[in-house]
N, C-alpha and C positions, 0 to 999 in steps of 0.2 A: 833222209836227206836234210842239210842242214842248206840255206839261204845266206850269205852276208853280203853287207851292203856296206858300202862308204858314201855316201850324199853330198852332195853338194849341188848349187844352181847351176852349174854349168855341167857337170859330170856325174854318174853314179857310177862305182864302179861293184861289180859282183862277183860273189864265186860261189860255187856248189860245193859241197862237198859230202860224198855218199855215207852210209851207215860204217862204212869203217875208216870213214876220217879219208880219204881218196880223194884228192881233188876232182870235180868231176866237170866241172865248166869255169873257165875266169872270162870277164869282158868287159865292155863298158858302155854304156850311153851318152856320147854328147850332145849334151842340150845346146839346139837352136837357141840363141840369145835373142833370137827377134820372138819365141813364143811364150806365151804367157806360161805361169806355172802351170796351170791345167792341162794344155798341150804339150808342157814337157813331160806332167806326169801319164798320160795316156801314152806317149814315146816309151816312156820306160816300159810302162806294164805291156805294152807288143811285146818287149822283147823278153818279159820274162812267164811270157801266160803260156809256153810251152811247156814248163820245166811242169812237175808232177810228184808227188811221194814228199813233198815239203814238210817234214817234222820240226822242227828249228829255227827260228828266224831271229838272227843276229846285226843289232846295227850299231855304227859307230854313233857317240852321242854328239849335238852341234855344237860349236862352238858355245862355250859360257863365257867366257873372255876373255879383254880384249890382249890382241898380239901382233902388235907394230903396226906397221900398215895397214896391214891385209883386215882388220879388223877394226868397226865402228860401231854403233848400236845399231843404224840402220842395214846393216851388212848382217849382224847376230838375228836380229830380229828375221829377216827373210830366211834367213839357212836354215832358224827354227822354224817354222813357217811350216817351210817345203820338207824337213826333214818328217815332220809332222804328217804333213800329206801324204807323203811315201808310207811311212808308218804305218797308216789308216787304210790307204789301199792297201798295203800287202797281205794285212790284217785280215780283210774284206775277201780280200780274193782264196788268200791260201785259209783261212778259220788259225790261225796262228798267231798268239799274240806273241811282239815281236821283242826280244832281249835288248835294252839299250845300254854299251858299252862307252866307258871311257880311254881318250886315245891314248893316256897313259897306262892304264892296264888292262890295256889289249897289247901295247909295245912288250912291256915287263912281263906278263902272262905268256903271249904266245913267242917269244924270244927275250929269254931270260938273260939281262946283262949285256945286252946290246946296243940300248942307249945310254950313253955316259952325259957329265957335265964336262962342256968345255972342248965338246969334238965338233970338227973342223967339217963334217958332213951333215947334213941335215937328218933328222930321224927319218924322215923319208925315203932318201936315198941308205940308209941303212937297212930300212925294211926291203926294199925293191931288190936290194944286195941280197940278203936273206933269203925272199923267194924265188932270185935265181938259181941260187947255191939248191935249195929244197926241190924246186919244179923246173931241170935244165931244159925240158925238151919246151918249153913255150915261147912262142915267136914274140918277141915285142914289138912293140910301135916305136917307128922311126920318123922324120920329118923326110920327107919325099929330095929334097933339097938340099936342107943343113946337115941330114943323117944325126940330128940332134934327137935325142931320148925324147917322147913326145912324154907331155905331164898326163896324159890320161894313162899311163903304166904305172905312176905313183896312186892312184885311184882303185888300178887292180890288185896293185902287190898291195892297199892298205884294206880292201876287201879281204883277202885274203892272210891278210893279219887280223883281224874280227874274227872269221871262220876259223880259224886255229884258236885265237881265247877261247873260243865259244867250246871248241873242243874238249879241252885240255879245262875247261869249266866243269862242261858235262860227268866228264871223266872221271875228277873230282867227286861228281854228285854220285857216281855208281857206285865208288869204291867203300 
């Protein structure tokens, strides 16, 4: 069983995936913004001290930098932090030390030519398109309200673009 993870303060998003590359679980944790990192990360590992047969552990790597907004030193510095702490527990719990991927090629690896310069969609919403197309039968998250795409499915579908590099790594390494 392979493990991937997409991290962030607010979200981790996860997928399994069995000895023959099968998807076998996607989901995601949102982190309570009022608890500390400790209590976020004891949140996550509830939800994943069930899974079992963990051979593989694949994580996306934290930002390095910076990119518009969304990113500052004080914003880099936490996400390494915590991505950190997830790391060291997962490490701790499963005996697996964990792969750390970068989000360009985990994009280019596990979907070859998918992202271009100068498109009009997010690589995100490219990926999320992809794991529809690959996994139709899974329900997404919707906003109760807006029926807007909720951002914690960008979290899953980029789990589950980690769990495919990580594959198609492996895979690599057998042949």
């Amino acid at each position: 069983m392979l493990l991937a993870l997409d991290i962030s303060t607010s979200c981790i998003g996860y997928t399994t995936f069995d000895s023959e590359g099968t998807m076998a679980e996607i989901g995601y944790v949102k982190m309570n913004s009022k608890k500390n990192y400790w209590e976020r990360l004891d949140a996550f590992m509830k939800e994943v001290s069930h899974m079992k047969g963990i051979e593989h552990i694949a994580i996306e790597e934290p930002l390095q930098s910076f990119e518009g907004r969304k990113s500052n030193p004080q914003t880099i510095a936490k996400l390494n932090f915590f991505n950190g702490m997830v790391s060291s527990a997962v490490y701790n719990y499963f005996g697996i030390e964990p792969v750390h991927l970068n989000v360009l090629t985990i994009r280019a690896t596990a979907f070859p030519g998918l992202i271009k310069r100068g498109q009009e969609k997010s690589g995100k919403m490219l990926v999320w398109e992809r794991v529809t197309q690959l996994e139709p039968q899974l329900d997404w998250k919707y906003g109760p309200r807006s029926r807007k795409l909720l951002d914690e499915n960008f979290d899953m579908a980029d789990s589950y673009a980690v769990g495919l590099c990580m594959l198609v790594m492996l895979d690599d390494q057998m042949s």
